[in-house]
C-alpha positions as CSV (number, residue, x, y, z in Angstrom):
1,X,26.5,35.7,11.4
2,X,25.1,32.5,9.9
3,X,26.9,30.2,7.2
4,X,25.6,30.7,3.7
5,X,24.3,27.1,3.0
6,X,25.2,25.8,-0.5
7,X,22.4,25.1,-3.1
8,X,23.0,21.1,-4.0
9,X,22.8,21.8,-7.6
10,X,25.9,24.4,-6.9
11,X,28.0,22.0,-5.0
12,X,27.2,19.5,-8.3
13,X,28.3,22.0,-11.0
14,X,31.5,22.7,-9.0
15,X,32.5,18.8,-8.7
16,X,31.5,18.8,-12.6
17,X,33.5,21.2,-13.5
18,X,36.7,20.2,-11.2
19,X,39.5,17.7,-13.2
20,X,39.9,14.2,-11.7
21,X,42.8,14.0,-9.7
22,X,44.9,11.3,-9.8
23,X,45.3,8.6,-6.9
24,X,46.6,9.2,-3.7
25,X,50.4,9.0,-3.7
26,X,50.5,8.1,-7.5
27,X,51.6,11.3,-9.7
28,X,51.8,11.6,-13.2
29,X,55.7,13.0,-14.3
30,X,55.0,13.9,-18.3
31,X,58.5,14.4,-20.1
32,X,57.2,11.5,-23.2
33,X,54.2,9.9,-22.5
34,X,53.0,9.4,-18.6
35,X,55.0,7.8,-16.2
36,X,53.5,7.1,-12.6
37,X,55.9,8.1,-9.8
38,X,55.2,7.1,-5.7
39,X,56.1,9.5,-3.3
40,X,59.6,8.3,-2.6
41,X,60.9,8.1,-6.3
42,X,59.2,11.5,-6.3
43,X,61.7,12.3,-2.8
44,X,65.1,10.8,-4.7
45,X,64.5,12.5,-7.6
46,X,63.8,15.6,-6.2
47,X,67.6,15.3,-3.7
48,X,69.1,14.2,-7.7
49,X,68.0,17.1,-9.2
50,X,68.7,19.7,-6.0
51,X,72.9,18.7,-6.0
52,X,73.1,18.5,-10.0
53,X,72.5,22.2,-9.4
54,X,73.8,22.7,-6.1
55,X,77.4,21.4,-6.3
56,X,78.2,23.2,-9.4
57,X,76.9,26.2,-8.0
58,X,78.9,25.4,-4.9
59,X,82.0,24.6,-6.5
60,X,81.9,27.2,-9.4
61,X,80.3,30.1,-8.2
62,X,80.8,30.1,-4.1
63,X,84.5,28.6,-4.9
64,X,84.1,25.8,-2.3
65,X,87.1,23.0,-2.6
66,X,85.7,19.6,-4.1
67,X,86.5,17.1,-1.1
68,X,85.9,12.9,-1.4
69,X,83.1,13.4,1.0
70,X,81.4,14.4,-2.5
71,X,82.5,11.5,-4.2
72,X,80.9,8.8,-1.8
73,X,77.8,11.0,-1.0
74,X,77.3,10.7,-4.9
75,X,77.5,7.3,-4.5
76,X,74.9,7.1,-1.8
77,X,72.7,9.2,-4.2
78,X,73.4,6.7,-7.3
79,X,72.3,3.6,-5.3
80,X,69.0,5.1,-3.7
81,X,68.3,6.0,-7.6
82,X,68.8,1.9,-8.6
83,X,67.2,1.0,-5.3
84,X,64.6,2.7,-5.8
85,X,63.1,3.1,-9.5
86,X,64.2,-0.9,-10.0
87,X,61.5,-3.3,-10.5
């Protein structure tokens, strides 16, 4: 069975109708205003916000002892967040 071939002025209402989209590997994080965000601030932020929920959860609800292991991982965390938004 044969493709159904588009009508031009079809294919032209659909890209009119479609929102821009920001560039490639810039995003748009809206909390007050816009703030641009590359993929890898996207990346830390993402591991910052996963173990502010996760360790709690792990130490509170699943009972698991709090070790120094946490304490320098937390570290490691902090300084990819300065490395990484500074400018």
């Amino acid at each position: 069975m044969a493709a159904l071939a588009q009508h031009p002025e079809e294919s032209e209402m659909a890209r009119k109708q479609s929102p821009p989209r920001p560039p490639k590997s810039v995003y748009c994080f809206i909390v007050e205003g816009c703030t641009e965000l590359n993929l890898s601030q996207l990346k830390i932020l993402q591991e910052v916000i996963t173990l502010a929920v996760f360790v709690p959860f792990a130490l509170f609800y699943m009972n698991q002892p709090l070790k120094w292991d946490y304490l320098w991982a937390a570290i490691c965390i902090i300084g990819a967040v300065y490395f990484i938004f500074r400018n």
